[in-house]
N, C-alpha and C positions, 0 to 999 in steps of 0.2 A: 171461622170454622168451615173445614169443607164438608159439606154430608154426598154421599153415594148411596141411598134407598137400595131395600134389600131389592130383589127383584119378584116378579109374582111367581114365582117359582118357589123362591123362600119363603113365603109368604106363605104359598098352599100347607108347603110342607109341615109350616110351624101349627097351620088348621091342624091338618092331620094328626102332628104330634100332641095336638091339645085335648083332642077329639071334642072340637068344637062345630056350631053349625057356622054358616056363614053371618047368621043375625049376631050370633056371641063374637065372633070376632066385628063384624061393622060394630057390634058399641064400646070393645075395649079400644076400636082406633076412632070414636068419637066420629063416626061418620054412618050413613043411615046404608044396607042393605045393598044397592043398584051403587052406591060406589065403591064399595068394597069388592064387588065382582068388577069394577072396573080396575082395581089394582093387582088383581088376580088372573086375568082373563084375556081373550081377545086379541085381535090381529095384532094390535096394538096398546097392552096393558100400561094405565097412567103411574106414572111414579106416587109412591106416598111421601106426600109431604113430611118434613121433620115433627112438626109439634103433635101429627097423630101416630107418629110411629113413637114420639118419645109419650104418648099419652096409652098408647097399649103395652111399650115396656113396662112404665110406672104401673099402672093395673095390674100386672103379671106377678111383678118386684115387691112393691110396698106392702105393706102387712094394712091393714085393715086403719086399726090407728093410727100412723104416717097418712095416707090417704085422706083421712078423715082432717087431719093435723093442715094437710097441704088444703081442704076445700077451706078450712076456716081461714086461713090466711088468705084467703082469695076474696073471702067473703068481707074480711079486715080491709081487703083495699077497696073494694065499693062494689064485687059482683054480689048477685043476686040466685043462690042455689037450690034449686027442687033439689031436696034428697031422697025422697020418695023413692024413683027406678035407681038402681046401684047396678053397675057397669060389671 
């Protein structure tokens, strides 16, 4: 599979379109604050990796019960999940 990450361009845009802060977008892409401005920002803004752009789609996408559906199957294979904060 080839992936090409959006650029931080697209990236702001889809904040905007969300009208999210920047702390709501760093946890639907599974990453804390100071890196999300670094996929966003700067002389030279880092690529996002595949598994947290496909982890802020699924956020976006999945309905409540799929999500909830996909942490139990993770949970089946041996992780361990606070569901306490929800993304």
């Amino acid at each position: 599979m080839d992936y090409i990450p959006p650029t931080s361009g697209d990236l702001q845009a889809l904040k905007i379109k969300l009208g999210y802060t920047g702390k709501q977008m760093a946890a639907l892409a599974c990453v804390g604050e100071q890196h999300w401005r670094k996929y966003t920002g700067g002389a030279e803004p880092k690529d996002m990796p595949y598994p947290n752009l496909f982890h802020l789609a699924a956020s976006l996408e999945l309905s409540p019960e799929d999500l909830a559906r996909v942490r139990a199957r993770m949970q089946a294979i041996g992780a361990t999940i606070d569901n306490t904060e929800e993304a």
